[in-house]
Residue, then its C-alpha position, 0 to 999 in steps of 0.5 A: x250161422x244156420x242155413x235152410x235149404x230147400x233142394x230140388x231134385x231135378x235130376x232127371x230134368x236136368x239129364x232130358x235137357x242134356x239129352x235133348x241139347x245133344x241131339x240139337x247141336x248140329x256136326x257133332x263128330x266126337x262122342x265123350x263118354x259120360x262119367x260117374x257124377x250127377x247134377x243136383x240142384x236145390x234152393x238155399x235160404x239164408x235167414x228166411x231169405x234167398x242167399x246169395x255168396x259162396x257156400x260149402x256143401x258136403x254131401x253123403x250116401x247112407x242106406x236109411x233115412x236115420x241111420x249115423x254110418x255113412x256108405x260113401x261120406x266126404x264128397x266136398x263141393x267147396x266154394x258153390x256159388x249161390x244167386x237168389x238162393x238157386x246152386x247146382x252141384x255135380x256130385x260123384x260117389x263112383x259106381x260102387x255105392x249104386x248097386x240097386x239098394x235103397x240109397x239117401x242123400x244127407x246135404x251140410x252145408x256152411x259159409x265158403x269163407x268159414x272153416x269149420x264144422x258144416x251143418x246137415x240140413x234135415x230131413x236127408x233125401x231118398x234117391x230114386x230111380x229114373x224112369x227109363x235110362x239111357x245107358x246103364x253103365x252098371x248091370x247085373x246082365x246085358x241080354x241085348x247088348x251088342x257092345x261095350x267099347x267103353x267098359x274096361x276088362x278089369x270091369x268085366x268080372x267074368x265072360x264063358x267062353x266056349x272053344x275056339x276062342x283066339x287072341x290075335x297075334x301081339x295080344x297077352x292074356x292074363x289069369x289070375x286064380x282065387x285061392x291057391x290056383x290048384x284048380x286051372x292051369x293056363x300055359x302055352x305049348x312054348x311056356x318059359x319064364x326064362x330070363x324074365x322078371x317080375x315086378x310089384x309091391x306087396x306085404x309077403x312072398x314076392x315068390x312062392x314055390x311049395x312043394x309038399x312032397x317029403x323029399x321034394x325041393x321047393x326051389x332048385x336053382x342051378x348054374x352050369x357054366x360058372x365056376x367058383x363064387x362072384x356075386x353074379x355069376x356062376x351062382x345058383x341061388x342069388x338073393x340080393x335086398x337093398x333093406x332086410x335079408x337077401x336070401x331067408x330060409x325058415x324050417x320048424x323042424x329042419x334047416x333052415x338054409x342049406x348049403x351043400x358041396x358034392x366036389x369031394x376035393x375041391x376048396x369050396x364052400x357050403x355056405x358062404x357069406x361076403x360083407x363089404x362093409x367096413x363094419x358088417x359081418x359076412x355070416x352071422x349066427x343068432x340064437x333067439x332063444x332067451x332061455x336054454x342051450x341055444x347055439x348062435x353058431x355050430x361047426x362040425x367036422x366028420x373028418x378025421x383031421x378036420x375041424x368043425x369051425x375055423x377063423x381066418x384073418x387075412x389081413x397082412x397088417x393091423x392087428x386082426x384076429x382069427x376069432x373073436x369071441x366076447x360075453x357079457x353075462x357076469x357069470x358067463x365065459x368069452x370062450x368056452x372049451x369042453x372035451x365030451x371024450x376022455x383023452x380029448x384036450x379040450x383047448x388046443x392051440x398051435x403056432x405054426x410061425x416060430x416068431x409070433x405067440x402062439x396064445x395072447x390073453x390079455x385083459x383091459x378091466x379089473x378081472x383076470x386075463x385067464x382063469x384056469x380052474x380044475x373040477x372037483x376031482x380026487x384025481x389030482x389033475x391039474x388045471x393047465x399043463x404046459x408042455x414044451x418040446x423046444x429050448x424056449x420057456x414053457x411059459x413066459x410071463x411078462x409085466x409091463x406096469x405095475x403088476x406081477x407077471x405072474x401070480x399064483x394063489x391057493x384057496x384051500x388049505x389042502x395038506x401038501x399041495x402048493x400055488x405052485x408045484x414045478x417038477x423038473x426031470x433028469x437034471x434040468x431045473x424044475x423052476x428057475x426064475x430071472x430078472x435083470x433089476x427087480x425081484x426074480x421070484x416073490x412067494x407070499x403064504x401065511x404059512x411055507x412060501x417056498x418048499x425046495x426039494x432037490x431029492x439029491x441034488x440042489x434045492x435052492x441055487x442062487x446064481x448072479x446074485x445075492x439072497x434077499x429078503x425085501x422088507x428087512x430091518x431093524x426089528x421087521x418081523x421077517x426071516x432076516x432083520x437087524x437087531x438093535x441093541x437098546x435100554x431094553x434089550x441090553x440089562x445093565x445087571x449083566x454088565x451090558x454083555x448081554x443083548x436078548x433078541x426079541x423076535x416072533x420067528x424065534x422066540x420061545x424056540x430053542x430049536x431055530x437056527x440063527x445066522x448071527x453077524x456084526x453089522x459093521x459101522x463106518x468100516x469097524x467093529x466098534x463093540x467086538x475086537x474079533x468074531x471069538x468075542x461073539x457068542x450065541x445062546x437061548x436064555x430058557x428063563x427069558x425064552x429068547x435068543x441072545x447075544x453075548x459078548x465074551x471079551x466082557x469075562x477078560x474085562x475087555x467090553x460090553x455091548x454099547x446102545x446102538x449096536x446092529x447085528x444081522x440075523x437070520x433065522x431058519x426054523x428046522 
């Protein structure tokens, strides 16, 4: 539906009446200030004829009679009653928008029961000005003005004054300066802001404090009177914030925060941070650099018995730790000690609590609990040296599944070096391995798995138990099996006498050595009368070891299938 409107701008008819009505009323005692709208009054007509219902009018303020941006726009007039096609409307756009330019009215308007867009009514009106006016409540100047009790100082932008200006007792006087406020100053002779507080909203610096001097403090607090660290008390500097940080420091070139001790022997802290979280961190570092050395935290200690960072767990129970490191680079390290002086160790770690383990690694994943690595070096260094000065173990390894409590793999194959090289002095043992029901000790090499030098004394020692080889019997391919005699192995050309040993680590090797003994079957040696009727010898036709049985030349026996004997082979 598409309105006409015929407007009349009566307005300042419409202020005479005012102004007349005023005068009239008699006993007239309190005098209202009269606000910032306007009344304006116009004519409606609804298809050619006077409308009459309830109509919605938006009115707006533009500096030209054609142009699309509006100055002040969105002043509704929501449900006017329109009778005989005459409304009146007092329209409010503030005082900001009149400041002696040249304004225009635009006028849309739609049905009070629609919702939708409203339509303008053409042409826009130009607003001009009243021919004499009562009270300006907006003036460039007041040469002849005697008061202002209605206007606000916060609408007086600036007053001179001259000297001897006062402000009675009980009144406060504010200064707000432009820019950085270094031009004026404005103090009372009794200035102190001690003990007070300031309270506001904005996006920046509640408080700046700048001080361009190269040695200068930007801000000092102190307190004299407390001692030791609370939250509240005895405290120079307290930030506290319900959201973000409550203290930060920025630098470009510097420190960022700085804290310093002048008490050359007391226990006190530089910096110190407190949580009371369940989960939070006391003092946290953080490097956000993604590229370089760049350093979360750094301690350093200029003591000669000092140490540049140190973790503590207090807790008397549960299971805590005095540092915590963790990495998630796959190449990285958890941990990472580096000795920058020859004769420095890089890695130290002390026990002083003789019950407890002085270092625990442990891992939860499929990759090691600790990886010890020696640098290229010709110099022969090893990459962990443990050495004990007590009556325990150097090193204790302990398995508590499946796995091995130690292991100890050489990935090169360099001459005369070992997995495991261990050295004893004196008569002490170099290496000495225990167990109460499994294996003790297990060496795997393609080559020697164990060298033992005793240099003179003992090379390899036993005690309470017995010799072992795990993996064992008839035809195995380790340094002790059993042979079986067979079809095969025992030729009936030789009367059975004669059984051949076919093995890997003595075939084609007359210089081996070969521990031979019956293996017993039901408690009797069904294939020999004596140990005499056994012997041993190398066929250098068949290039194998054999076993014969001599009582054969007296026509006593032969080997029978089935027969077991124990060998072990030691290889010079």
């Amino acid at each position: 539906m598409r309105s006409k409107i015929h407007p009349t701008r009566i307005s300042r008819l419409i202020a005479s009446i005012a102004t007349l009505a005023a005068t009239l009323v008699p006993g007239l005692a309190l005098a209202v200030s009269l606000g910032t709208g306007f009344t304006y009054q116009g004519r409606l007509q609804d298809n050619g004829q006077p409308a009459n219902g309830t109509y919605d009018f938006v009115f707006t303020i533009y500096d030209t009679s054609g142009g699309d941006v509006p100055l002040v726009s969105g002043v509704l007039s929501d449900d006017v009653v329109v009778a005989n096609g005459v409304f009146t409307v007092v329209v409010d756009f503030g005082l900001d928008v009149f400041n002696g330019d040249e304004r225009w009215l635009g006028v849309s308007v739609r049905p009070g029961a629609e919702t939708g867009d409203v339509t303008p009514l053409l042409p826009r009106h130009r607003l001009t000005a009243a021919p004499y006016a009562l009270l300006a409540k907006r003036a460039a100047t007041a040469d002849v003005a005697t008061k202002a009790n209605d206007v606000a100082w916060a609408s007086i932008k600036s007053i001179p004054v001259g000297p001897g200006i006062a402000i009675g007792a009980g009144n406060q006087l504010a200064v707000s300066y432009a820019g950085n406020g270094l031009a004026a100053t404005a103090a009372r002779s009794d200035h102190d802001h001690f003990g007070q507080g300031w309270l506001g909203a904005i996006n920046g610096p509640g408080l700046l404090v700048q001080n361009t001097a190269a040695n200068g403090v930007g801000l000092l607090g102190r307190n004299d009177a407390g001692t030791g660290f609370t939250p509240a008390a005895g405290t120079g500097v307290l930030g506290d914030s319900a959201a973000d940080a409550g203290v930060t420091g920025f630098s470009s070139t510097g420190t960022g925060v700085l804290g310093r001790v002048f008490n050359g022997s007391a226990n006190n802290d530089g910096i110190r941070g407190e949580n009371a979280s369940t989960a939070g961190r006391g003092t946290s570092g953080y490097a956000t650099a993604a590229t370089g050395v760049a350093i979360g935290v750094w301690g350093q200690s200029d003591s000669s018995g000092g140490v540049g960072v140190r973790g503590f767990a207090s807790a008397a129970t549960g299971t805590t730790y005095g540092g915590y490191f963790s990495n998630i680079a796959p190449g990285g390290a958890a941990l990472y000690a580096a000795a920058d002086k020859s004769g420095v160790a890089s890695f130290n770690i002390s026990n002083r609590n003789n019950t407890a383990n002085a270092l625990e690694v442990r891992t939860d994943g499929t990759g090691l609990a600790a990886k010890f690595t020696a640098g290229a070096s010709t110099n022969k260094v090893p990459a962990v040296q443990v050495v004990h000065l007590g009556e325990g173990d150097g090193i204790a390894a302990t398995a508590g599944g499946a796995g091995n409590a130690g292991n100890f793999k050489l990935l090169t194959d360099s001459g005369d070096n070992a997995a495991v090289n261990a050295t004893g002095f004196g008569s002490a043992r170099a290496l000495q391995a225990a167990s109460t029901s499994g294996e003790a000790l297990r060496a795997t090499s393609a080559g020697t798995a164990i060298v033992a030098d005793g240099s003179g004394g003992t090379a390899l020692s036993i005690e309470g138990g017995a010799f072992r080889v795990k993996g064992a019997g008839v035809g195995s391919g380790t340094a002790v099996f059993i042979h079986e005699c067979t079809s095969d192995n025992t030729p009936p050309a030789a009367g059975n006498a004669i059984t051949f040993i076919n093995h890997p680590m003595c075939n084609g090797n007359p210089n081996a050595i070969l521990f031979v003994t019956p293996r017993m079957a039901n408690d009797t040696l069904n294939f020999v009368s004596t140990y005499e009727d056994l012997a041993i010898f190398y066929s250098t036709s068949q290039k194998k070891w054999a076993l014969m049985n001599t009582s054969y030349l007296d026509e006593l026996g032969d080997f029978d299938v089935g027969n077991r004997f124990n060998v072990m082979v030691v290889l010079p």
